[in-house]
C-alpha positions as CSV (number, residue, x, y, z in Angstrom):
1,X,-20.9,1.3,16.0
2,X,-17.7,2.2,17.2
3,X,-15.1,4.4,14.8
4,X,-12.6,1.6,14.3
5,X,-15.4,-0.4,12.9
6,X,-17.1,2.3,10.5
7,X,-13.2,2.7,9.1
8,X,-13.2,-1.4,7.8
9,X,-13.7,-1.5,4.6
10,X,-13.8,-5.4,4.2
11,X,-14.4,-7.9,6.6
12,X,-13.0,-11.4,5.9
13,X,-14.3,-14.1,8.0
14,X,-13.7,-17.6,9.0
15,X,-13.2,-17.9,5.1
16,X,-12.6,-21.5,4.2
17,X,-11.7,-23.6,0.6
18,X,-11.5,-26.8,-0.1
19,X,-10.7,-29.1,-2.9
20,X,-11.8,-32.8,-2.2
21,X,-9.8,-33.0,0.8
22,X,-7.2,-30.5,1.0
23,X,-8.2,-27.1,2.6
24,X,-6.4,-24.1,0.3
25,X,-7.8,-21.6,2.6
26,X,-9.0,-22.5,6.6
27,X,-10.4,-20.3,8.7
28,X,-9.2,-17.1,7.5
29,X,-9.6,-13.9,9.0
30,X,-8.7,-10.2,8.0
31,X,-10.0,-6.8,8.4
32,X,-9.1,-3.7,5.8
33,X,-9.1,-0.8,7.0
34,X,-9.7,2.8,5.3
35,X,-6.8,4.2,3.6
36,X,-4.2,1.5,4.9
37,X,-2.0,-0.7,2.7
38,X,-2.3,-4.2,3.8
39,X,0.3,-7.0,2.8
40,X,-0.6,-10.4,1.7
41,X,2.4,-12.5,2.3
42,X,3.2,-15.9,1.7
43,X,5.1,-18.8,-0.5
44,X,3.7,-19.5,-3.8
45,X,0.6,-22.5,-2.9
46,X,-0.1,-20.8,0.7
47,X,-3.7,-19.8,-0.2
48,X,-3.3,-15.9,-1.4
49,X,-4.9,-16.2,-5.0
50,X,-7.5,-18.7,-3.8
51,X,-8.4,-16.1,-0.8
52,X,-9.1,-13.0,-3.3
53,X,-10.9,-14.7,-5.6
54,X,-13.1,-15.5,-2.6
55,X,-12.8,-11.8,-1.9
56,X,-13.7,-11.2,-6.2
57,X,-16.4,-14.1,-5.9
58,X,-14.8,-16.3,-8.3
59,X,-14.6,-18.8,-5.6
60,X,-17.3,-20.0,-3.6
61,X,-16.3,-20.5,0.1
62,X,-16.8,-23.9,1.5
63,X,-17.7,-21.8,5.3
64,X,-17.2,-18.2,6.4
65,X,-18.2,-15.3,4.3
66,X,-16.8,-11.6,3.0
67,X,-18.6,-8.3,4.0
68,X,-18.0,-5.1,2.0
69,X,-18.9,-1.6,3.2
70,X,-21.3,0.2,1.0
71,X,-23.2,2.5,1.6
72,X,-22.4,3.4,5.5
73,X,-22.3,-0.3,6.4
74,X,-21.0,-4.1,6.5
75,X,-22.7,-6.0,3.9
76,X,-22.6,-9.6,3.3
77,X,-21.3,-10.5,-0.2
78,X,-23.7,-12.9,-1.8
79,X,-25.4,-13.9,-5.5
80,X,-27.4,-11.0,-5.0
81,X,-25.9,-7.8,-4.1
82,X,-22.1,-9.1,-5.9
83,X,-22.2,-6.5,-8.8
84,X,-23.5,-3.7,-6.6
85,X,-20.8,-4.1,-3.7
86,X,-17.8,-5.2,-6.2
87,X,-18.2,-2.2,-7.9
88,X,-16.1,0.2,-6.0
89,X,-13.3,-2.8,-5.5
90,X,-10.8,-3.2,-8.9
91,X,-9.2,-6.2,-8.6
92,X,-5.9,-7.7,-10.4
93,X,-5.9,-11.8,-9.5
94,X,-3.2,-13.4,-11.2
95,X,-1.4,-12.8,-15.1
96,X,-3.8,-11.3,-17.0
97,X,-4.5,-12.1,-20.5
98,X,-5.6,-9.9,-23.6
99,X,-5.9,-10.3,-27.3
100,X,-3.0,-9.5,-28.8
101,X,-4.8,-7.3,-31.3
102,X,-6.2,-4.7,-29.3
103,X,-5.3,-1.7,-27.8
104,X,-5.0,-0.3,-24.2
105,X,-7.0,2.4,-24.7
106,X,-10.1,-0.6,-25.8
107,X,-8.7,-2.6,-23.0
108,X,-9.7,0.0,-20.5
109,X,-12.5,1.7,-22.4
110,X,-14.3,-1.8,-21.7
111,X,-13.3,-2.1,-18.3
112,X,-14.6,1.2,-17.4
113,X,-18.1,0.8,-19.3
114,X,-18.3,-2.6,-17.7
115,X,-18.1,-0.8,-14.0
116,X,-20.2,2.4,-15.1
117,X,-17.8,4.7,-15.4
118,X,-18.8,8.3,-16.9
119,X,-18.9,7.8,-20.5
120,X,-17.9,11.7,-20.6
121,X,-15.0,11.1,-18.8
122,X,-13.8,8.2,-19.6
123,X,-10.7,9.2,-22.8
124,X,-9.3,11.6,-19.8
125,X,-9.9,8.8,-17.2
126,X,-7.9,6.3,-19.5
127,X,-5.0,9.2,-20.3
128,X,-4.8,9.4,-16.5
129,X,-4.1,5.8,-15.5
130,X,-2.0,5.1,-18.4
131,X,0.3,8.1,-17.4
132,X,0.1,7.0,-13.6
133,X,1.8,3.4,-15.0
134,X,4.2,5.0,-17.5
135,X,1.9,3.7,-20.4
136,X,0.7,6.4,-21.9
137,X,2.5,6.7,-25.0
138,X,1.6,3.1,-25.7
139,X,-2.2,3.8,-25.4
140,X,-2.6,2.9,-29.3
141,X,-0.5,0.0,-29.6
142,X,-1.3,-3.6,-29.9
143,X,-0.8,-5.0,-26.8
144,X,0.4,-8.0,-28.8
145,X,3.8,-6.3,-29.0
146,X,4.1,-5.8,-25.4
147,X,6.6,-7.5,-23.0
148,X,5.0,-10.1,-20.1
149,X,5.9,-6.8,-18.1
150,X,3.9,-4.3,-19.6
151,X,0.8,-6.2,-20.2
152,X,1.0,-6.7,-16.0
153,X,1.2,-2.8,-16.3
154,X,-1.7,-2.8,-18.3
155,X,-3.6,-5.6,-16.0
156,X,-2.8,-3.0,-12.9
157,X,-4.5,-0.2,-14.4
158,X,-7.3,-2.0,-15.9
159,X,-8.2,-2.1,-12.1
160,X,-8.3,0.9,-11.6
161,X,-9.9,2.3,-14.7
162,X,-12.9,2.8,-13.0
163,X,-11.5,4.8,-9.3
164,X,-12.5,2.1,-7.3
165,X,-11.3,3.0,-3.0
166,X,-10.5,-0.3,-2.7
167,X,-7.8,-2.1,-5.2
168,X,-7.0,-5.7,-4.5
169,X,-3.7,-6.6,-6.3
170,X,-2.7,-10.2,-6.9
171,X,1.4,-10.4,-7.4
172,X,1.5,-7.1,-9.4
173,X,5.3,-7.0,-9.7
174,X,5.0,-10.6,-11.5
175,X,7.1,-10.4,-14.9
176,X,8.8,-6.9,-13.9
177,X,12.0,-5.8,-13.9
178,X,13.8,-3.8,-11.1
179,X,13.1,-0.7,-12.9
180,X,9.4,-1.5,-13.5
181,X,9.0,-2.9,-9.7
182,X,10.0,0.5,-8.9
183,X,7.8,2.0,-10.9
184,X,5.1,0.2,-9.5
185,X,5.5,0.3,-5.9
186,X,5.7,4.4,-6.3
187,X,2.4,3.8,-8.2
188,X,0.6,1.8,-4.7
189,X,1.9,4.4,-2.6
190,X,0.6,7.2,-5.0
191,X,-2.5,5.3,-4.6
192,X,-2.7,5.5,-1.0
193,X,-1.8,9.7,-1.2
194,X,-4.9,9.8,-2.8
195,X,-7.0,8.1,-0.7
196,X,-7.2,4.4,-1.7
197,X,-7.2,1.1,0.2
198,X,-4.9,-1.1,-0.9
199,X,-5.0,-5.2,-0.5
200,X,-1.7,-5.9,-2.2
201,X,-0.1,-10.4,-2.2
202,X,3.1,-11.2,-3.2
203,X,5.8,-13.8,-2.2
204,X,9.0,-10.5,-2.8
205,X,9.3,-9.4,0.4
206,X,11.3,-6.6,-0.3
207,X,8.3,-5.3,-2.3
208,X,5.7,-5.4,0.8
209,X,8.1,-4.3,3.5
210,X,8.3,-1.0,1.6
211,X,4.7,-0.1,0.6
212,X,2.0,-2.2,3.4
213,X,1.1,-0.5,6.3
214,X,0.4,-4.2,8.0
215,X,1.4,-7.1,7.3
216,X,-1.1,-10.5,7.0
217,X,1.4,-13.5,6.5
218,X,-0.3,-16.9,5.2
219,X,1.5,-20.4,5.4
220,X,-0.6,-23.8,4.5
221,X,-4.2,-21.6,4.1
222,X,-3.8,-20.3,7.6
223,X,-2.9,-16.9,8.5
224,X,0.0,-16.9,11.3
225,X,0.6,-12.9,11.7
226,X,-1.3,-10.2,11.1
227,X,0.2,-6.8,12.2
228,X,2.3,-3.9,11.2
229,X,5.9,-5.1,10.7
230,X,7.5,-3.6,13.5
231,X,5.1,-5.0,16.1
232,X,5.5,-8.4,14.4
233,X,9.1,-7.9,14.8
234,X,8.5,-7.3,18.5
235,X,6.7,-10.3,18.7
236,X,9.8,-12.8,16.9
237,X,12.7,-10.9,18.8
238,X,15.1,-11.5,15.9
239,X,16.1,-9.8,13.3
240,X,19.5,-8.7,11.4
241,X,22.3,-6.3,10.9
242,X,24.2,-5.9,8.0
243,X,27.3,-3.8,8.0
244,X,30.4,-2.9,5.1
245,X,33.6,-2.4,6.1
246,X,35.9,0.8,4.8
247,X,38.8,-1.5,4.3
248,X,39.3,-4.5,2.3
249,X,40.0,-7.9,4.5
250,X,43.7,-9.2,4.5
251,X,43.4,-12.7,6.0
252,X,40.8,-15.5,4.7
253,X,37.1,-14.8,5.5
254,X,36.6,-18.0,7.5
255,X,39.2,-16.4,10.0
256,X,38.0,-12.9,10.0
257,X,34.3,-14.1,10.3
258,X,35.8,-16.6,13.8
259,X,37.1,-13.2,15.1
260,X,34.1,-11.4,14.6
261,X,32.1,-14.1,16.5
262,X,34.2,-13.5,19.8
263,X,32.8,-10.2,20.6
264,X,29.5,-9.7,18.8
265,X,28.0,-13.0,19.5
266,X,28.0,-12.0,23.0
267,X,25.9,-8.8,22.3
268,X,23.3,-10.4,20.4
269,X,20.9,-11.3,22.8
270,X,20.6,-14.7,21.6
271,X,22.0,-18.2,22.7
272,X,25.2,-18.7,21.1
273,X,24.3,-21.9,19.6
274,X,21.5,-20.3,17.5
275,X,23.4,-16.8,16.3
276,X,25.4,-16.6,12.7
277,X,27.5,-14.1,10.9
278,X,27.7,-14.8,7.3
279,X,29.5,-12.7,4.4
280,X,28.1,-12.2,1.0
281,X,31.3,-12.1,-1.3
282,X,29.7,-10.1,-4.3
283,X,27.7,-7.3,-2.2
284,X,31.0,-7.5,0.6
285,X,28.3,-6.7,3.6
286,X,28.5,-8.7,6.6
287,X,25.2,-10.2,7.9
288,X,24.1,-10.9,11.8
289,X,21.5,-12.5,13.3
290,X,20.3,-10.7,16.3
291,X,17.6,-10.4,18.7
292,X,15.8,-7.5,17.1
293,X,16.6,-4.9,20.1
294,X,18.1,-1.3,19.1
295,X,20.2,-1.7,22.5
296,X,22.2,-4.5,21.2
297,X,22.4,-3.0,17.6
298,X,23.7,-0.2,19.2
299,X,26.3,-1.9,21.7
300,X,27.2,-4.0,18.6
301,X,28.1,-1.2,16.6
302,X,30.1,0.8,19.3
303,X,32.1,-2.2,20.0
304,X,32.7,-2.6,16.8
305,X,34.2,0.4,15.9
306,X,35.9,0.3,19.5
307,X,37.9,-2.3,18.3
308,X,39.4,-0.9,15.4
309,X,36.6,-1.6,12.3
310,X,36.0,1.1,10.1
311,X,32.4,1.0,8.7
312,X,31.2,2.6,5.9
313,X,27.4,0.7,6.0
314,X,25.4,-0.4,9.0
315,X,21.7,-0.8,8.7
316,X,18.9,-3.2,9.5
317,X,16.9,-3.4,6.3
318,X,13.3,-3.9,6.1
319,X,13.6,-6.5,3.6
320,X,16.1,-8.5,5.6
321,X,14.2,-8.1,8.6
322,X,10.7,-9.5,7.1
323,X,12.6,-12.5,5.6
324,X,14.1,-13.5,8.7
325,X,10.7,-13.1,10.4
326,X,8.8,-14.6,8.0
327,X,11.2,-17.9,8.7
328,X,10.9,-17.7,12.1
329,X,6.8,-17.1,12.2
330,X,6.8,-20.6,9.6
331,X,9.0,-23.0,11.6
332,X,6.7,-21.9,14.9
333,X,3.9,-23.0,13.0
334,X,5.4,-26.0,11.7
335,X,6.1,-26.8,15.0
336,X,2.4,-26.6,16.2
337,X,2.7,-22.9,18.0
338,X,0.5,-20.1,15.5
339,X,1.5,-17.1,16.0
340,X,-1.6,-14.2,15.8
């Protein structure tokens, strides 16, 4: 066995789901690899939840199968071994729900037992999570009292409890707010410092183009792109700038955006009829749709500034550059062309 395949962690498939006749899931594929973060990305309905809970078996897959590495090798997740290979795997898969009278520290007390972990261990283990999530002081509280936000908090550590390697996270910045997003992403890539794997859905694309490693993108229960984000931004050739100028803008914004077009659409690297520069009023950054090359974001710049702009901001953001890929991958597949 080669090195590349003793580092997968779990092996997805051919993994397929239907309901009557509509397929939720066809023909999925995905490898895990040791240590990595891997994205899940796709619109709400595209087949993530119903793929984990294949991956959790709380699903039974109509064809395909799920193999989990335990003890040196590949094992095929069945009836029979599922509470032996699920125990090193926490999973979060969608909202979760808990009496309203309980606490967090019974929460994960029972979570923890339920996996095996050290009874010995187990009030420092709890202490530990809770302080990871910035919980810790509510460890006695009725979770009844909690906002939707901190009972996700609470949902995220309950998979962990027991120091799984491998976490599988189902929207966990679901019912957050930007403070507590932030929180959380810090909290997957503290997981990763430490060693974990990390399988990680959502539909915020800012929140995966900051933490995954690669990026698996799912549209109608089919995956289109699986890859780290710059090679699949290598692969779309578009992408785009955003820029702020020093200097407020004296004429209308219809008329500066016109002159704008006359010398950057020419250095985009893309035919004029499909380029765009559009303004966001509130933010006051300019946005351009490129071809994805650092040559012409370069040459875009300089000629900017060469005739006369002052910029304070020029970037190509992550975020920006996912969502613009993401609608690019979509409409291919629409069309009939899936991208791998």
């Amino acid at each position: 066995m080669n090195k590349k395949n003793q580092e997968i962690l779990i092996q997805v498939k051919n993994l397929t789901k239907k309901f009557g006749n509509f397929y939720a899931v066809k023909g999925v594929n995905l490898e895990i690899q040791r240590g990595e973060i891997v994205g899940f990305l796709g619109p709400n309905g595209a087949g993530k939840t119903t793929t984990m809970k294949m991956m959790a078996h709380l699903l039974k897959p109509n064809e395909g199968e799920v193999l989990i590495r335990a003890n040196g090798d590949l094992q095929k997740l069945s009836n029979r071994n599922k509470d032996f290979l699920l125990d090193n795997i926490g999973f979060l898969i969608e909202i979760p729900a808990f009496y309203g009278k309980v606490t967090p520290k019974v929460i994960l007390k029972y979570f923890a037992k339920l996996k095996g972990y050290p009874r010995k261990k187990l009030n420092e283990r709890i202490d530990t999570v809770l302080k990871m999530i910035g919980m810790l002081e509510w460890k006695d509280k009725k979770i009844g009292t909690f906002s939707k936000g901190m009972k996700q908090k609470i949902g995220i550590v309950s998979a962990i409890v027991h120091d799984p390697d491998i976490i599988v996270l189902d929207e966990p910045q679901t019912g957050l707010d930007p403070a507590a997003r932030k929180e959380v992403r810090d909290f997957i890539m503290n997981l990763k410092k430490i060693g974990k794997t990390v399988f990680l859905s959502s539909h915020l694309l800012y929140e995966i183009s900051e933490v995954a490693d690669r990026i698996a993108i799912i549209h109608h229960g089919k995956i289109i792109a699986f890859d780290t984000l710059d090679n699949l931004e290598g692969k779309a050739m578009k992408s785009v700038i955003h820029f702020e100028l020093l200097n407020s803008i004296e004429s209308s914004i219809e008329e500066f955006i016109k002159q704008l077009k006359t010398i950057i659409v020419p250095l985009t690297g893309i035919a004029e009829e499909e380029s765009w520069i559009t303004y966001d009023d509130d933010s006051k950054v300019f946005q351009v749709f490129f071809n994805g090359n650092p040559k012409n974001q370069t040459e875009i710049l300089r000629t900017l500034l060469n005739n006369g702009y002052e910029i304070l901001e020029y970037s190509v953001p992550k975020a920006g550059l996912l969502e613009n890929l993401f609608i690019e991958l979509t409409r291919t597949n629409e069309l009939g062309g899936v991208s791998k």
